[in-house]
VONU-950068 format. One record per atom (N, C-alpha, C): x, y, z. Coordinates in steps of 0.1 Angstrom, whole numbers, plus 5000, padded with zeros to 4 digits. Layout:
BEGIN
XYZ...
This chain:
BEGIN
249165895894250165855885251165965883252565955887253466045887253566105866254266205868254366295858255366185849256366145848256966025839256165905836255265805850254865775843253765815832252765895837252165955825252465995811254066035810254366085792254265895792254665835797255165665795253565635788252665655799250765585794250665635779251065795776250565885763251465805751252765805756253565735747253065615739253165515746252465385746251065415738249865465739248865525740249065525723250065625719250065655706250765595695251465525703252065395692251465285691250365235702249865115697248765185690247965305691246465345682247465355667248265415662249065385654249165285644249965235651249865055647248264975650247664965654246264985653245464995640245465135642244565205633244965155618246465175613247165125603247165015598246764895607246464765603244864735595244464845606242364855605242464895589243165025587242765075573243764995561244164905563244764835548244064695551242964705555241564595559240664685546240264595538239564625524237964595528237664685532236064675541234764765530235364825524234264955510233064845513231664915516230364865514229664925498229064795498228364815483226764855480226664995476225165035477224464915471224964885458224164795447223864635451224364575465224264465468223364425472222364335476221164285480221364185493222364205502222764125513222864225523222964175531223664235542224364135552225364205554225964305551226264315535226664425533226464415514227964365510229064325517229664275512230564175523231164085521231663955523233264015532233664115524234564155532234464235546233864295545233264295564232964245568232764115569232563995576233963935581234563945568236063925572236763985582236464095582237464195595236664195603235664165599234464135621234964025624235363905618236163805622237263835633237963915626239563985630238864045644238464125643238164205654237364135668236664025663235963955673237363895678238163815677239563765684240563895688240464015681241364095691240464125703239464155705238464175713238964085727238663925722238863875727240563855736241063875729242863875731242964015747242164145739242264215753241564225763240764105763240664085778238864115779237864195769236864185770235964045774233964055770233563935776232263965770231763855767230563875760230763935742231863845737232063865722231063795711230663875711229763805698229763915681229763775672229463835661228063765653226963875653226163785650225563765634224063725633224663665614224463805608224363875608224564035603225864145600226564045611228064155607228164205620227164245630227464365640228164265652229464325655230564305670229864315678229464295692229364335704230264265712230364355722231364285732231164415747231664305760231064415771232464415777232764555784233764545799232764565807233064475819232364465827232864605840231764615846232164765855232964745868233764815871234464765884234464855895232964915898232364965907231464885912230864885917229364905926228464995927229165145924228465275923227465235914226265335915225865335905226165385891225965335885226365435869225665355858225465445846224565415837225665315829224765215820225765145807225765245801226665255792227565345783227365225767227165275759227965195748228465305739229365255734230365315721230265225708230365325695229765275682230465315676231265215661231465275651231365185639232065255629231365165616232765105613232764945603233764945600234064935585233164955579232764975565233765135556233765105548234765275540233465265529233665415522232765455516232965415498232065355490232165345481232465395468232465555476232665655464234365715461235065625467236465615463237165515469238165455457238765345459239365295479238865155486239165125496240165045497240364965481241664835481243064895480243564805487245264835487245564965498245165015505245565155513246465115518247265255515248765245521249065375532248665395543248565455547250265545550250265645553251865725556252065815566252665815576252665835589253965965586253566105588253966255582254166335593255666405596255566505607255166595597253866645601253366825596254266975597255066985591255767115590255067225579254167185574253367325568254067285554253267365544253067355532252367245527252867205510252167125503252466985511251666855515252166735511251866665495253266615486252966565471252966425476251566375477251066235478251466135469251366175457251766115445252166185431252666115423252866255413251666325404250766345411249166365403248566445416248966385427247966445439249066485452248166595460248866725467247366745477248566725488247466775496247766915503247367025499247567155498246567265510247467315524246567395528245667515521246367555509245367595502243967595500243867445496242567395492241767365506242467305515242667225531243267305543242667425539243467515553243167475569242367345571242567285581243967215589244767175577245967115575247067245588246967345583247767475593247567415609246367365614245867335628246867275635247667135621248267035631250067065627250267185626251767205619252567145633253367085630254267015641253866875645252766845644251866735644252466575638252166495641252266385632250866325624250966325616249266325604249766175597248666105596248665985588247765985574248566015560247666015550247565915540246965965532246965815515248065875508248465735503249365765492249565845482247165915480247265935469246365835456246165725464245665615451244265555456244165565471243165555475242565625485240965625495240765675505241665625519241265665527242665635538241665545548239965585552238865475558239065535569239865645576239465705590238365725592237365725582235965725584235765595579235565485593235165505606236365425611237765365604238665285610239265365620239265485623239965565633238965585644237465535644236265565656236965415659237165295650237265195652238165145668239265215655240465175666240865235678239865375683240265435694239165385705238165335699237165265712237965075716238965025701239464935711240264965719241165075718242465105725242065175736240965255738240265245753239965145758239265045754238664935761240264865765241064865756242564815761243164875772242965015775243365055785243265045793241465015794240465035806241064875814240964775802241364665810242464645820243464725814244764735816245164815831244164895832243564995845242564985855242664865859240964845869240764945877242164965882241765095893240965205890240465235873239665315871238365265873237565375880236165275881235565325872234665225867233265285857232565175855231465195851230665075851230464985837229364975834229264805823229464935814230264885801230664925792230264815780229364885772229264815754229564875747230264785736230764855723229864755713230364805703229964725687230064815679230264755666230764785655229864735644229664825639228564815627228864815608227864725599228464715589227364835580227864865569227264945559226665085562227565115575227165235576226865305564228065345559228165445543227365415536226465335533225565325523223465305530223965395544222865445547221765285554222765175562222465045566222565015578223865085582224365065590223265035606222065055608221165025619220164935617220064915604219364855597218864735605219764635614219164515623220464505635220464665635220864685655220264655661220264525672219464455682219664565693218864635693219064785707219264755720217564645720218064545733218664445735219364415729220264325728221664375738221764535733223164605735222364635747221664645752221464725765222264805770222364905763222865055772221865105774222465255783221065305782221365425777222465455774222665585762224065525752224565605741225665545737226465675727227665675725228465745719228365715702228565745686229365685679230365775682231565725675232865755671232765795659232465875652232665865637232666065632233066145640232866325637234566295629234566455632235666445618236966545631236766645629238366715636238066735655239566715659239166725674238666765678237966755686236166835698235066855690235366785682233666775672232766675686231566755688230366685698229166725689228866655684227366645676226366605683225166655685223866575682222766665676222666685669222266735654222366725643221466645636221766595620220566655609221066625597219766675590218666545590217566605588216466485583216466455568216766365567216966325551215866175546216066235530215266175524216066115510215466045503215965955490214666015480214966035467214066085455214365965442213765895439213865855427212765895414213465915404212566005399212765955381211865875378211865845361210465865351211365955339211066035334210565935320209165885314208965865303208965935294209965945281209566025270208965955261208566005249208465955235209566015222210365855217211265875209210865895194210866005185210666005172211466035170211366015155212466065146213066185143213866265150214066435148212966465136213266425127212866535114211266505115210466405124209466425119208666415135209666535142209166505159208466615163208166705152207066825155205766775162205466855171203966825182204266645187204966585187205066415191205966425200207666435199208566405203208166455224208166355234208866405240209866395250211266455249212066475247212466385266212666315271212866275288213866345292215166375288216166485289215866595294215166635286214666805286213766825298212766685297211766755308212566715325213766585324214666615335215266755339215566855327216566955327215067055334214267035329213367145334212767105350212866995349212366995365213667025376214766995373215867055380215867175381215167245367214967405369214267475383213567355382211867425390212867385406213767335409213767375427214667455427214967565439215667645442217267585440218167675430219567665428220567715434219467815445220267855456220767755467219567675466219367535481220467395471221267405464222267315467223167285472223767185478225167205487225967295486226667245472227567375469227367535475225967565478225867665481225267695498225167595502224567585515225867565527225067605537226267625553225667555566226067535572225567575588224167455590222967525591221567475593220967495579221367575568220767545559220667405549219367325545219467255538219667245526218967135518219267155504218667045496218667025480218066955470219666925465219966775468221166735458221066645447221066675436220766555421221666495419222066345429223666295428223366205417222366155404222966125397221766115385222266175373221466155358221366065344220765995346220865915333220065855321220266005313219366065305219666035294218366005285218165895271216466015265216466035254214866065249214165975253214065845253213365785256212565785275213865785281213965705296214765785302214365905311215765985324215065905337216165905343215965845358217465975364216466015377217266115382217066115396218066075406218166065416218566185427217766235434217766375446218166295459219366365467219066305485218266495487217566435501217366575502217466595518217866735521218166755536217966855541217166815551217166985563217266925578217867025586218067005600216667045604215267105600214267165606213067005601212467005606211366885602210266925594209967075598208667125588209867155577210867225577211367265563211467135556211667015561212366915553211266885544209966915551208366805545208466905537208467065535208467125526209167095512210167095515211267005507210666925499209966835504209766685498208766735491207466845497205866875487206666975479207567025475208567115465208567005456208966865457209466785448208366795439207766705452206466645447205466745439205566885440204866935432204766985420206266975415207366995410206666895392206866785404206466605393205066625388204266695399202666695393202566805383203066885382202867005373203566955359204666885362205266805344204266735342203666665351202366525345201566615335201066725348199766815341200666855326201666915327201966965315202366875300202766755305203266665292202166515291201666545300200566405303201366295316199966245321199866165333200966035332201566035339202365935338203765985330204466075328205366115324206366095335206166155347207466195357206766115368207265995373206665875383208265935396207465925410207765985421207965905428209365855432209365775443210165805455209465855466210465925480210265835492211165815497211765755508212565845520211965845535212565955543213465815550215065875548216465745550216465795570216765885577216765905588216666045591216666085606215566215612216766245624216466365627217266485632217466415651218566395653218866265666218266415678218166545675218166615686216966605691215466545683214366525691214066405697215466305700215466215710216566255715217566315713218566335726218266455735218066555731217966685737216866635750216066585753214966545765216766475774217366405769218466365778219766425777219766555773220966645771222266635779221766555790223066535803223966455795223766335784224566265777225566385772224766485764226366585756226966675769226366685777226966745786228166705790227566535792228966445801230266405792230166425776230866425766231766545763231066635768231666805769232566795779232166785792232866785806234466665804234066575798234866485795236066545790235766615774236666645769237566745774236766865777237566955788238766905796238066795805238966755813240266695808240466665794241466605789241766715776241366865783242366935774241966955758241066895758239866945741239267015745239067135733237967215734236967145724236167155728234367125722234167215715233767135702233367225692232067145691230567195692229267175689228467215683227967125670227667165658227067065656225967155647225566985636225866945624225466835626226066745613225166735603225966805590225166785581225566705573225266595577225066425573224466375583224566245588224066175595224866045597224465975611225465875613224565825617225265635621224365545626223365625638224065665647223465745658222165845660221865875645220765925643219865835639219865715635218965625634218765555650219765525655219565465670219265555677218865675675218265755684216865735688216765745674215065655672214465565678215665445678215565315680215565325693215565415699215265435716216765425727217465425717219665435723219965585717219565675729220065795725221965775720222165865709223665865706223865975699224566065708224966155700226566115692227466225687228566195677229366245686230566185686231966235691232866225680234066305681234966325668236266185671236066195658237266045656238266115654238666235644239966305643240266315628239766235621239766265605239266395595239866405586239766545575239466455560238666505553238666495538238066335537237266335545236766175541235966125527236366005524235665975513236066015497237766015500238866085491240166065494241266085485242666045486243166185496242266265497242966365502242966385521242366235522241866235537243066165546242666235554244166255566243866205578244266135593244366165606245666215612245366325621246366345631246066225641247566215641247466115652247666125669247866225670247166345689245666295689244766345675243766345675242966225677243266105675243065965681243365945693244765965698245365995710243866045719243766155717242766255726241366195727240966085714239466025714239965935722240765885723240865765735240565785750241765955750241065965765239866025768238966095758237666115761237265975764236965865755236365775762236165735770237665745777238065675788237565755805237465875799236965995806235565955807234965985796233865975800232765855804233465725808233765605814233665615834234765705830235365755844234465865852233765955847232966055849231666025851231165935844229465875844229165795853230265775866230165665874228965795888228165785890227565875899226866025893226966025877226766155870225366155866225265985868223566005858222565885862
């Protein structure tokens, strides 16, 4: 491909993921922890609608949406070589911990300083000194009134705009290609009734990291704590030796784990004890822990910390005071990917070749990909390009979608004879 046409492919490349992506995120998709369906809500079903007919429109095969919410759809390979199935993943769900309706997304040449979102909200490299990376850049952000959904509408729209490409390019070879798109990721669902074999890959990518050359496959192992506290309610004035207090003995068992081990104060591989939520009465506290470690012995630690935690208030205030209920949500993707490490390799080499540096780290969270790891579809993480997710303050550059496209497309192109 001569040097003109090339800026012509990039050009193109970045105005339709653009217009794309911008359509994807003013799609009102927020999943609902508190719902009892699945998908947990009605409006991702709506935009898997949408998406199953663009699917169809560019030229894919094998579209299906089945009664669950999850997309699949295949490109078929246009070799003969051998080469492995590939699939590509992302979520199309936004997070429920800030507003997803109405997004107005705003398309920003980056010249440095503050951007004033709205008259209340600033998105300030101060706070966001990641913001300096893309000076010159074109960045797509919120108005300000809601989240923007790059997590995961920007994994979304750069595995269609590959598959657009790819169609658009036979001359590239590579073999069977699956994608799909999954609902309720953010509320920890998202695999919940992924047909594995169904997708028959035999490894797969998500889309869903955050700034360019993010390659994950490392997550913490995590767990869910529910935790309700019976007291006994008297009368203050006459609560001597009777009263006891459910507040207090919540406030004391938060005492008893390390205050060092909370997010706020954790990095890297260290995990932590997080109390995302309290709701405390004399009578009745119910107090909710996630808890996380990248190590597997530290995490079980973790969990007999809780747990010993609850038996020592029983012994102290009587049996049946502090009732324990833990749940382990998903497990660390590197002791199913690492035995097939050629996968991040071929994801590294990829990027290189298109001019990203790799940044390789783990994720301390977790993505569909750590549950499909399990499920026997190794997947490690590739970066979508998004900052500040799950907030008005959340941004994409839009190079950085650009550049997830041609990893894909790369590593499509590369896997044909690699593995």
């Amino acid at each position: 491909m001569s040097g003109l046409n090339l800026i012509q492919t990039i050009f193109n490349m970045k105005e339709t993921i653009v217009k794309r992506f911008i359509g994807y995120a003013k799609e009102y998709t927020t999943s609902d922890p508190a719902s009892k369906t699945f998908p947990s809500t009605a409006r991702q079903l709506a935009f898997a609608d949408k998406l199953v007919e663009e699917l169809k429109q560019i030229g894919l095969s094998e579209v299906i949406k089945d009664e669950y919410g999850y997309v699949m759809a295949t490109l078929p390979a246009t070799t003969n070589e051998k080469a492995p199935v590939i699939g590509f993943v992302a979520h199309v769900d936004t997070s429920p911990d800030f507003s997803g309706e109405n997004v107005n997304p705003i398309i920003r040449q980056y010249e440095g300083g503050t951007i004033q979102l709205n008259s209340k909200i600033a998105l300030s490299p101060d706070q966001f000194p990641d913001l300096l990376t893309y000076l010159g850049e074109e960045i797509i952000t919120t108005d300000g009134n809601t989240l923007l959904g790059a997590d995961d509408k920007a994994g979304v729209a750069e595995i269609v705009t590959a598959m657009e490409y790819l169609v658009q390019h036979p001359e590239i070879k590579h073999g069977k290609i699956r994608i799909c798109f999954t609902p309720d990721e953010e509320i920890g669902k998202g695999a919940d009734h992924f047909d594995v074999a169904k997708f028959g890959a035999d490894f797969a990518y998500t889309l869903d990291g955050g700034e360019r050359g993010e390659l994950e496959y490392e997550n913490f192992n995590a767990a869910m704590a529910s935790i309700t506290i019976q007291g006994r309610s008297v009368h203050p004035g006459a609560a001597k030796d009777k009263m006891i207090n459910a507040i207090h003995v919540g406030q004391k068992l938060d005492s008893m784990l390390p205050a060092e081990q909370r997010p706020e104060y954790t990095t890297n591989y260290e995990g932590f004890f997080h109390l995302i939520s309290f709701d405390g009465k004399v009578e009745q506290t119910k107090m909710m822990y996630i808890i996380r470690d990248h190590d597997r012995n530290l995490f079980n630690r973790r969990q007999e910390m809780l747990t010993q935690a609850c038996i020592f208030l029983n012994d102290e205030y009587g049996e049946g005071t502090v009732a324990l209920e833990m749940e382990d949500q998903y497990y660390n993707m590197r002791e199913k990917v690492e035995p097939v490490k050629h996968i991040v390799d071929l994801a590294e080499a990829a990027m290189i070749d298109v001019g990203v540096t790799p940044i390789i780290r783990p994720i301390r969270g977790g993505t569909d990909g750590s549950r499909l790891s399990f499920m026997g579809l190794p997947c490690p993480n590739i970066f979508a390009g998004g900052h500040n997710f799950h907030g008005p303050y959340e941004y994409v550059p839009v190079n950085s979608m650009v550049k997830a496209v041609e990893v894909i497309v790369k590593i499509a192109e590369k896997a044909v004879g690699h593995c």
